[in-house]
LUMNUGU-239185 format. One line per 3 residues: number of its first residue (from 1); their letters; for each residue x negated, y, z of N, C-alpha, C. Coordinates in Angstrom, 2 decimals. Example, Ala and Ser with C-alpha at 12.3 -4.5 7.8 and 13.67 -1.06 7.14 Angstrom:
1> AS> -13.19/-5.69/7.80/-12.30/-4.50/7.80/-13.20/-3.30/7.80 | -12.85/-2.25/7.08/-13.67/-1.06/7.14/-12.90/0.03/7.87;
This chain:
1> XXX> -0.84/-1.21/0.00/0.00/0.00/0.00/-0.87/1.25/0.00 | -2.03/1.02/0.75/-2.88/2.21/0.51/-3.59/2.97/-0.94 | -3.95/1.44/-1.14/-4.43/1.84/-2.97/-3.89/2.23/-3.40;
4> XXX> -2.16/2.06/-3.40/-1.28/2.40/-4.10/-0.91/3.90/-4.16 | -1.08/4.39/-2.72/-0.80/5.94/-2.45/-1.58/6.58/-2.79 | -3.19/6.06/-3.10/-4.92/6.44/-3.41/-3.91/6.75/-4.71;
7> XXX> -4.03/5.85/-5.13/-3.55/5.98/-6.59/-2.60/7.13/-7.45 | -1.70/6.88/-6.50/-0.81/8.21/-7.07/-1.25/9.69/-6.75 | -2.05/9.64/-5.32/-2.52/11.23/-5.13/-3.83/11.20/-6.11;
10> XXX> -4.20/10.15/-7.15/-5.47/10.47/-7.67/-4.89/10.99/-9.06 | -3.92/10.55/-9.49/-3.01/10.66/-10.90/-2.56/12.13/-10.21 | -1.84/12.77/-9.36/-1.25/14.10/-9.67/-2.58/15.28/-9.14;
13> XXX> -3.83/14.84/-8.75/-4.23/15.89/-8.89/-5.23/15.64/-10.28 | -5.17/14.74/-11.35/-5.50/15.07/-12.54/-4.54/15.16/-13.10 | -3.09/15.37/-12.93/-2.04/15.96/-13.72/-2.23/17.56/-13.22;
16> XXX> -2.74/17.79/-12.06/-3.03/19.52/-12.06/-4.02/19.93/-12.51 | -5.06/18.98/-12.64/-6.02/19.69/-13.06/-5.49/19.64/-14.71 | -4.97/18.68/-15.43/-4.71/19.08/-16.89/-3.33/20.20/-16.87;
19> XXX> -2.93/20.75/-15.91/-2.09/21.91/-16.01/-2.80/22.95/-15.96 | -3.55/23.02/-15.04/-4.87/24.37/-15.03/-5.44/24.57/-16.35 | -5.73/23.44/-16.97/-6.74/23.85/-18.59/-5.69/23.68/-19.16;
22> XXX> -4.22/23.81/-19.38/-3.59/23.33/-20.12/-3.49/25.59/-20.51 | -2.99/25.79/-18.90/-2.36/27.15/-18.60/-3.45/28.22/-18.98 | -4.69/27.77/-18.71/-5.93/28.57/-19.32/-5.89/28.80/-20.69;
25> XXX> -6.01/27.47/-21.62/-5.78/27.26/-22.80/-4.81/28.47/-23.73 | -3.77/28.22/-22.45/-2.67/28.73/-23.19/-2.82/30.49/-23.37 | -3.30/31.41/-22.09/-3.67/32.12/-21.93/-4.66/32.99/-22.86;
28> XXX> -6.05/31.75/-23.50/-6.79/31.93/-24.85/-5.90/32.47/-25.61 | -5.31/31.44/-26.14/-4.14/31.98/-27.08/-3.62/33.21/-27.47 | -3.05/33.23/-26.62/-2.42/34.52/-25.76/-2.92/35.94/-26.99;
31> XXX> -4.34/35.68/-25.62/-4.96/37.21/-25.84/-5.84/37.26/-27.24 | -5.99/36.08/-28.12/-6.52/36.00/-29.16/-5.48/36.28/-30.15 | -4.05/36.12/-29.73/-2.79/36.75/-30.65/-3.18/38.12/-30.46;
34> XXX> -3.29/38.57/-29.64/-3.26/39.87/-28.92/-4.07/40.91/-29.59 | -5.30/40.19/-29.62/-6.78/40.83/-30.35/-6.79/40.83/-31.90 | -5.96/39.98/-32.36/-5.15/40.09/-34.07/-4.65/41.34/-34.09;
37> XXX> -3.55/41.44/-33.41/-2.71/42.57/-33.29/-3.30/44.07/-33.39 | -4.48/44.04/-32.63/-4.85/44.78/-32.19/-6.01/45.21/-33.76 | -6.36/44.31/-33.60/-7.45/44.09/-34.80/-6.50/44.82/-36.06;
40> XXX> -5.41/44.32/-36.76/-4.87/44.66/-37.83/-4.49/46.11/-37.64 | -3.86/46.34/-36.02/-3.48/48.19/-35.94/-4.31/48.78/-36.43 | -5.89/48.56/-35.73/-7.07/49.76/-35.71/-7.68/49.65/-37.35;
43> XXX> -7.62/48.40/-38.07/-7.98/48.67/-39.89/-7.10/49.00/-40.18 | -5.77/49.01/-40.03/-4.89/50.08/-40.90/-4.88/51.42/-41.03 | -5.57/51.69/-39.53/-5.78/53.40/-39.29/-7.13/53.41/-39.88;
46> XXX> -7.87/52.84/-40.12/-9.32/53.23/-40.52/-9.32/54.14/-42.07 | -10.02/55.29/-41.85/-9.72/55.88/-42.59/-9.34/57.49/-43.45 | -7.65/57.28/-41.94/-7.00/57.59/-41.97/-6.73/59.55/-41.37;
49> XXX> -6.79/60.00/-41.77/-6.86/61.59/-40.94/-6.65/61.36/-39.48 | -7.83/61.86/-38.43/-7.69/61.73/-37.85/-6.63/62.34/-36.81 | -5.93/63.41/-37.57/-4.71/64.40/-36.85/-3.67/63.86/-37.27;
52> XXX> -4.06/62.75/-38.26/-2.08/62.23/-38.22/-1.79/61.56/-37.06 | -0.56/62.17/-37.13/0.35/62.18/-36.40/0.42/60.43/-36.13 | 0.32/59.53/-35.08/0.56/57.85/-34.94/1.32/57.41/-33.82;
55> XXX> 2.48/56.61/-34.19/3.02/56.32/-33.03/3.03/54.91/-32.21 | 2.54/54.83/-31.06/1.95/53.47/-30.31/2.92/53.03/-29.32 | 3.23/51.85/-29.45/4.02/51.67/-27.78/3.12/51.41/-26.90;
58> XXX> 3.30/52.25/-25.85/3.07/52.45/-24.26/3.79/51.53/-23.03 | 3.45/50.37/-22.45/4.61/49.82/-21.84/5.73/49.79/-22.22 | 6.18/49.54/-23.48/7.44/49.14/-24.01/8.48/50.35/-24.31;
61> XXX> 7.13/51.47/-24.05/7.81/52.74/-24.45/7.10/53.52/-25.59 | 8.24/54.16/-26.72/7.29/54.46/-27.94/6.43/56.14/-27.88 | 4.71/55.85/-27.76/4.69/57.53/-27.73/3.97/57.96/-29.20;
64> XXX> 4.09/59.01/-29.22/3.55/60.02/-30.38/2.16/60.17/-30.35 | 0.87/59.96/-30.57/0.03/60.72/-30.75/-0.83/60.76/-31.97 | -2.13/60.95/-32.10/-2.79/61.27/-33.23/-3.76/59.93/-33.05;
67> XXX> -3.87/59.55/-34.62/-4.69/58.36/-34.81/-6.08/58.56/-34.30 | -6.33/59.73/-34.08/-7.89/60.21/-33.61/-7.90/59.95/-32.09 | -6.83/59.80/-31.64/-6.71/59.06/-30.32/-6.17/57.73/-30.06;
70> XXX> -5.43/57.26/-31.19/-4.97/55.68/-30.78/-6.24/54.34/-31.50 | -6.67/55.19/-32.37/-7.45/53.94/-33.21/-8.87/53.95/-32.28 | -9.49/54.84/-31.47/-10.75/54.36/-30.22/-9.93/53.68/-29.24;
73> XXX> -8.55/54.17/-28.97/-8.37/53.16/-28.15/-7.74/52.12/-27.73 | -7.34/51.63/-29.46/-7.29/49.99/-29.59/-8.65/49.22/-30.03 | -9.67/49.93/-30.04/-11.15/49.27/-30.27/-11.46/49.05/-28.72;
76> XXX> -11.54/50.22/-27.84/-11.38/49.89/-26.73/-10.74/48.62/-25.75 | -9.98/48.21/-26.13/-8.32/47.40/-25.65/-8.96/46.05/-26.19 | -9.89/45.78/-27.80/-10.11/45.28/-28.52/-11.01/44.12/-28.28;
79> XXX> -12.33/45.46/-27.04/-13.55/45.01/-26.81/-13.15/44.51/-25.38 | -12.03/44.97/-24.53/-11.76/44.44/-23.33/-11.07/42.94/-23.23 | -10.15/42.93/-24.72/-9.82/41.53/-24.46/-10.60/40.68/-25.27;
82> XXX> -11.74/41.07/-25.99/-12.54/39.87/-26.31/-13.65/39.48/-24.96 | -13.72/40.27/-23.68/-14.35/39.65/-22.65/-13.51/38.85/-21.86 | -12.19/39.34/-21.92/-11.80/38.30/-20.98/-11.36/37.27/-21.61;
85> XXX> -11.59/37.27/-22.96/-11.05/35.97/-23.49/-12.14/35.10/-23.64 | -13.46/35.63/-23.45/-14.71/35.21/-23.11/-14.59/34.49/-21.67 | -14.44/35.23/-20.90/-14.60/34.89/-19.24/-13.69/33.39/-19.27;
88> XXX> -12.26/33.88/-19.36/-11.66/32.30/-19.87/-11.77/31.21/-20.66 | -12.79/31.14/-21.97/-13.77/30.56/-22.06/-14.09/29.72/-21.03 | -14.69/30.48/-20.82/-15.84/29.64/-19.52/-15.27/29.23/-18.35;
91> XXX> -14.41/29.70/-18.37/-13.08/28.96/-17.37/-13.02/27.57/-17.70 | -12.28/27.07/-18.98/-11.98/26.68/-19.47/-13.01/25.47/-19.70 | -14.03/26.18/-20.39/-14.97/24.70/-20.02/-15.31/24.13/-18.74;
94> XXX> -15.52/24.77/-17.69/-15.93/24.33/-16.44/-14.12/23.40/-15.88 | -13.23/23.93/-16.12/-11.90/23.25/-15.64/-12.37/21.90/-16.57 | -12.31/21.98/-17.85/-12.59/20.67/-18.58/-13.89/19.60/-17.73;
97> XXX> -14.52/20.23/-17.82/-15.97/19.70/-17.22/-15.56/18.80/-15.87 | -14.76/19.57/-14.81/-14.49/19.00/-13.65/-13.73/17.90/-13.69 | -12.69/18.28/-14.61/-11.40/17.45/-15.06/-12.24/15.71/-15.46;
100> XXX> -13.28/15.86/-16.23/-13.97/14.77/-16.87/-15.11/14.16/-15.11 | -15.55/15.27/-14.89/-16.16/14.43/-13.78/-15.07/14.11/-12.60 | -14.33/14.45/-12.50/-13.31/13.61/-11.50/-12.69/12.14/-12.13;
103> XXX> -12.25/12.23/-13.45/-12.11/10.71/-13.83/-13.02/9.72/-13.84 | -14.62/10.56/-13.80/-15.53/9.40/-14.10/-15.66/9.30/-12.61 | -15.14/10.18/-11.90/-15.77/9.52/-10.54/-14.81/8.38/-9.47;
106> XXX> -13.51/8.80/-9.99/-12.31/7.82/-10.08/-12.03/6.87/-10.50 | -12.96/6.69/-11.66/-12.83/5.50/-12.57/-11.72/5.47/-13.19 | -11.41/6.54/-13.47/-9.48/6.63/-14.43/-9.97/7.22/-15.76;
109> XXX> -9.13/6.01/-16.51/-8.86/6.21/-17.97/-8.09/6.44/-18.39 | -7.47/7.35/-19.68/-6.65/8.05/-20.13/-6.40/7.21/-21.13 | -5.07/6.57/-21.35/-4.83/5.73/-22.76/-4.31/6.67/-23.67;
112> XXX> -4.67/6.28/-24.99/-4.23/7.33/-25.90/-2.34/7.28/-25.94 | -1.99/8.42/-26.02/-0.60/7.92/-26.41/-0.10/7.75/-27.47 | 0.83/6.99/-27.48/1.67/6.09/-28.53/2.63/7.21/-29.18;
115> X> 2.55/7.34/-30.42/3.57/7.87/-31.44/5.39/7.17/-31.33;
């Protein structure tokens, strides 16, 4: 009965640990949509007079200003989420990393799943 309970608390904390890299993962994602976005705004303005007139949403609110102020600071926004999408990175491998040395140290194998 003991193995048995070994057993199951050894299965749900590698079902958390594949939720942690799952939620990290997902997070990559995320901010790499994000950095597209961001990426396609600031070459469309490239260019562009810097007194025109550009309008950006602000917290889900739309403001007015001049591309000579929104296009530095979606390069800005640009260079901030390519670090943290860096930092999570490295999240990401080290969650993986642990994830792999806890099975080998468990001796648990992952069967592939069935279609």
């Amino acid at each position: 009965e003991d193995t048995r309970e070994r057993d199951q608390q050894l299965i749900q904390q590698l079902q958390r640990m594949r939720g942690d890299v799952s939620a990290v993962s997902e997070r990559i994602q995320s901010i790499e949509n994000e950095m597209e976005e961001h990426a396609m705004a600031a070459e469309a303005l490239e260019g562009l007079d810097e007194a025109r007139p550009c309008h950006r949403a602000v917290g889900g609110v739309l403001t007015e200003q001049t591309v000579g102020e929104v296009r530095p600071s979606l390069l800005k926004e640009l260079e901030m989420l390519g670090k943290a999408r860096d930092q999570l990175s490295e999240k990401l491998q080290g969650a993986e990393r642990d994830m792999l040395a806890f099975q080998e140290k468990n001796k648990i194998r992952v069967l592939p799943q069935r279609e």
